[in-house]
C-alpha positions as CSV (number, residue, x, y, z in Angstrom):
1,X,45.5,99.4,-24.1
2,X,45.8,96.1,-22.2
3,X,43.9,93.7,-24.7
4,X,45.6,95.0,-27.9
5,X,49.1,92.9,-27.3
6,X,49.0,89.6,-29.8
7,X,48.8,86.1,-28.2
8,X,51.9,84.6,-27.2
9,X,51.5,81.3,-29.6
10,X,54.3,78.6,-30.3
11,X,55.3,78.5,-26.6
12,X,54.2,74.8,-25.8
13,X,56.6,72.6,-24.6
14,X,59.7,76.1,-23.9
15,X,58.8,76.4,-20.1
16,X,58.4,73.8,-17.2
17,X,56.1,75.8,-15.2
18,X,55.0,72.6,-12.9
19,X,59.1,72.3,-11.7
20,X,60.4,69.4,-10.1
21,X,58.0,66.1,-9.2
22,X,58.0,66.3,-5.2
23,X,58.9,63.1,-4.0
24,X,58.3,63.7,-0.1
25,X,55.6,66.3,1.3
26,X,54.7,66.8,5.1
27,X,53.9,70.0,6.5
28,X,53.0,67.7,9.9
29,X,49.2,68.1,10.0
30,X,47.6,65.8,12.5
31,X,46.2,65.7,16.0
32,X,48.9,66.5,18.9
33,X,50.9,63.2,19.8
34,X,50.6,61.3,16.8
35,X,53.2,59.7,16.1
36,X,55.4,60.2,12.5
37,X,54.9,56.4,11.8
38,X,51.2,56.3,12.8
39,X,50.9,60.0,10.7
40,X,50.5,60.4,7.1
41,X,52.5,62.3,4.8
42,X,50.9,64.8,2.4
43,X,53.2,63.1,-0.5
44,X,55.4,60.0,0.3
45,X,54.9,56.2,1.8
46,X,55.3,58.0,5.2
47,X,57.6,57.6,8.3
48,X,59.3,54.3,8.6
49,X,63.4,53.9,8.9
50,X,64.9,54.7,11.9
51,X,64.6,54.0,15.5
52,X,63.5,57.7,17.1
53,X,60.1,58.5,18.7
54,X,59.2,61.5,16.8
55,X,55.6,63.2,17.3
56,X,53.6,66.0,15.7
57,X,53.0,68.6,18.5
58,X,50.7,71.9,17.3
59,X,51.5,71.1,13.7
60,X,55.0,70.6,13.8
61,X,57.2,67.8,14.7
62,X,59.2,67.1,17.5
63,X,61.7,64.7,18.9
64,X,60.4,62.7,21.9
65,X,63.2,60.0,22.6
66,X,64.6,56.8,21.1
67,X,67.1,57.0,18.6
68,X,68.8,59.9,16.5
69,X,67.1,59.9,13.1
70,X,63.3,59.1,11.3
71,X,62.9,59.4,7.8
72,X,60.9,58.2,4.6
73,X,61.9,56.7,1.4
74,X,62.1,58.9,-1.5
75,X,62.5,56.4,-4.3
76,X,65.6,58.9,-5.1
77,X,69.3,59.2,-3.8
78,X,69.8,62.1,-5.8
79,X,67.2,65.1,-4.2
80,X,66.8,68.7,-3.6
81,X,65.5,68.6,0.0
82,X,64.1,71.6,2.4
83,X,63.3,72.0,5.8
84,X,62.1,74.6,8.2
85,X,63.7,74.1,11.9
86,X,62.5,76.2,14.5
87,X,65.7,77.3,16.2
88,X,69.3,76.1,16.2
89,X,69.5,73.5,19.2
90,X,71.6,70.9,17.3
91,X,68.8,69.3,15.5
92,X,68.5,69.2,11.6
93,X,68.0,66.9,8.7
94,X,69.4,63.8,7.2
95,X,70.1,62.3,3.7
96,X,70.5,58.5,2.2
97,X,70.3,57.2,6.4
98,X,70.1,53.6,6.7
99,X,70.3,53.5,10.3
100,X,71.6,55.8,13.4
101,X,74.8,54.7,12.4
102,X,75.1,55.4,8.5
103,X,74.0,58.5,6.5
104,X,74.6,62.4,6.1
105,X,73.5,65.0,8.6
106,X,73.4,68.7,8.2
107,X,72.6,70.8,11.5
108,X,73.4,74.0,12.9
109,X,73.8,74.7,16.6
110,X,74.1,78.1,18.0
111,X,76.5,79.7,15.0
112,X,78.2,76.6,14.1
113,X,77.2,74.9,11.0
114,X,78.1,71.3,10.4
115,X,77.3,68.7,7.5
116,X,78.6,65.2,9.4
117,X,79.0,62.0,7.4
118,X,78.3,59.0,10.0
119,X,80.1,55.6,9.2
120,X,79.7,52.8,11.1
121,X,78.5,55.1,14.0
122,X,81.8,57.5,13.7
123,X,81.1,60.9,13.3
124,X,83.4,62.9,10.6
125,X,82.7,66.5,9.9
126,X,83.1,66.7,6.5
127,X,82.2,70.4,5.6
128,X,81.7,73.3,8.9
129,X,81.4,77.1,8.7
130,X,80.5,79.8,11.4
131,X,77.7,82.1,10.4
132,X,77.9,85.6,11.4
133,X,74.8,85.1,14.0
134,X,72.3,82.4,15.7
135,X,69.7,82.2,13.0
136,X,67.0,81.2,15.6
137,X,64.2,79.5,13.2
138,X,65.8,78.5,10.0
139,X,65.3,76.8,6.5
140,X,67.7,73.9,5.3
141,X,68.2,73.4,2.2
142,X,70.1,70.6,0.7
143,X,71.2,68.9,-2.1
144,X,72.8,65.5,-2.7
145,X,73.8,64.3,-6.3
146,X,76.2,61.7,-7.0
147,X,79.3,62.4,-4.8
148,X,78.3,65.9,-4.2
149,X,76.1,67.4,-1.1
150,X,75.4,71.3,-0.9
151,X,73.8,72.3,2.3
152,X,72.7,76.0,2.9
153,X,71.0,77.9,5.9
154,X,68.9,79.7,3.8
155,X,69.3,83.5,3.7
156,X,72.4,83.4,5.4
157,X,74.9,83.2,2.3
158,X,76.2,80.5,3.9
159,X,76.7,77.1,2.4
160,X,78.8,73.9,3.0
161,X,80.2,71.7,-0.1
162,X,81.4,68.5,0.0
163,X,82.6,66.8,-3.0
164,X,83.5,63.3,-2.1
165,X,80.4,61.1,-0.5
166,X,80.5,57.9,-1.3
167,X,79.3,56.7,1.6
168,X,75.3,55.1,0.9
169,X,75.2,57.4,-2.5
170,X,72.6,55.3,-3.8
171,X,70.4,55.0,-0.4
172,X,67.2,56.8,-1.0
173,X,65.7,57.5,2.5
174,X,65.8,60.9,3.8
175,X,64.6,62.7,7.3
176,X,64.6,64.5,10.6
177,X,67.5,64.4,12.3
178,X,68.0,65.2,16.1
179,X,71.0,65.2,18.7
180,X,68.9,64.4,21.5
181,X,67.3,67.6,21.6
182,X,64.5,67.2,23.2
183,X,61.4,69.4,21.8
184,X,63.1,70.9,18.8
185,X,60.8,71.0,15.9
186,X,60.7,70.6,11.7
187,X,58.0,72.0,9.7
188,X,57.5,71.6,6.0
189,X,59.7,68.9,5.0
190,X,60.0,68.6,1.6
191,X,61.7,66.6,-0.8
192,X,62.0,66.6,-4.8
193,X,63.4,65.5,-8.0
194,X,66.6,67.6,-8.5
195,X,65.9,70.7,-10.3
């Protein structure tokens, strides 16, 4: 019965099975206290804008002091980006940072839900939302192209959409982004072409 269906033939070139080209990878694998900039990413030049002390502790990293944000150069402004966080203590991720002062930051904290644009060191809220509960460990997912950033706590149905960035829209690092919270952790950072 199961080898008497005909080949599929012709299909070549229909389907892009290999999906988007991953432009960042790190899933933080590396001895305890090593430091992002002394660490190397699975896919990406590795660690090197930004002025915090950030540090892979039992294969995750975490925030140890220094400034606000760490993050790695794409080669892209225009990315799908994911991140696992392991609770909601006001830490997160950025997009197209050029310094503590400059770039986009999505983080939750508690059951609040922000996406900040920071400009010249003033914070805006741009987009906020309440979820319906402390998601404890969560993934966020984000997406900035052109003018446009989505970001989502994934399985939450929630999302925040904000349709005018302009501010750095062509920068193309992207990272870790914490409010001084000390020990909060990422894992799997990962960044790609947009889909």
């Amino acid at each position: 019965m199961y080898g008497t269906l005909p080949a599929l033939t012709g299909l070549s070139g229909m389907l892009d099975v290999a999906g988007p080209t991953v432009l960042l990878l790190d899933n933080f694998t590396d001895a305890d206290a090593t430091l992002l900039t002394d660490h190397t990413m699975d896919i990406g030049p590795g660690w090197s804008v930004g002025s915090g002390v950030f540090e892979i502790q039992s294969g995750q990293a975490t925030w140890d002091s220094g400034g606000r944000f760490l993050a790695a150069d794409a080669g892209n402004a225009d990315v799908d980006l994911q991140c696992h966080l392991g609770d909601s203590s006001s830490y997160g991720v950025v997009v197209r940072c050029t310094d503590d002062d400059n770039g986009w930051v999505v983080y939750v904290e508690a059951i609040q839900f922000y996406l900040f644009e920071i400009n010249g060191g003033s914070f805006v809220v741009r987009a906020a939302d309440t979820l319906d509960s402390d998601p404890g460990a969560h993934t966020l997912e984000l997406q900035a192209d052109g003018a446009s950033i989505v970001a989502t706590v994934a399985g939450t149905g929630h999302s925040l959409l904000y349709a005018f960035a302009a501010l750095n829209q062509t920068v193309t690092t992207h990272g870790l982004y914490s409010t001084t919270a000390v020990g909060g952790h990422w894992d799997n950072f990962l960044v790609t072409e947009l889909a």
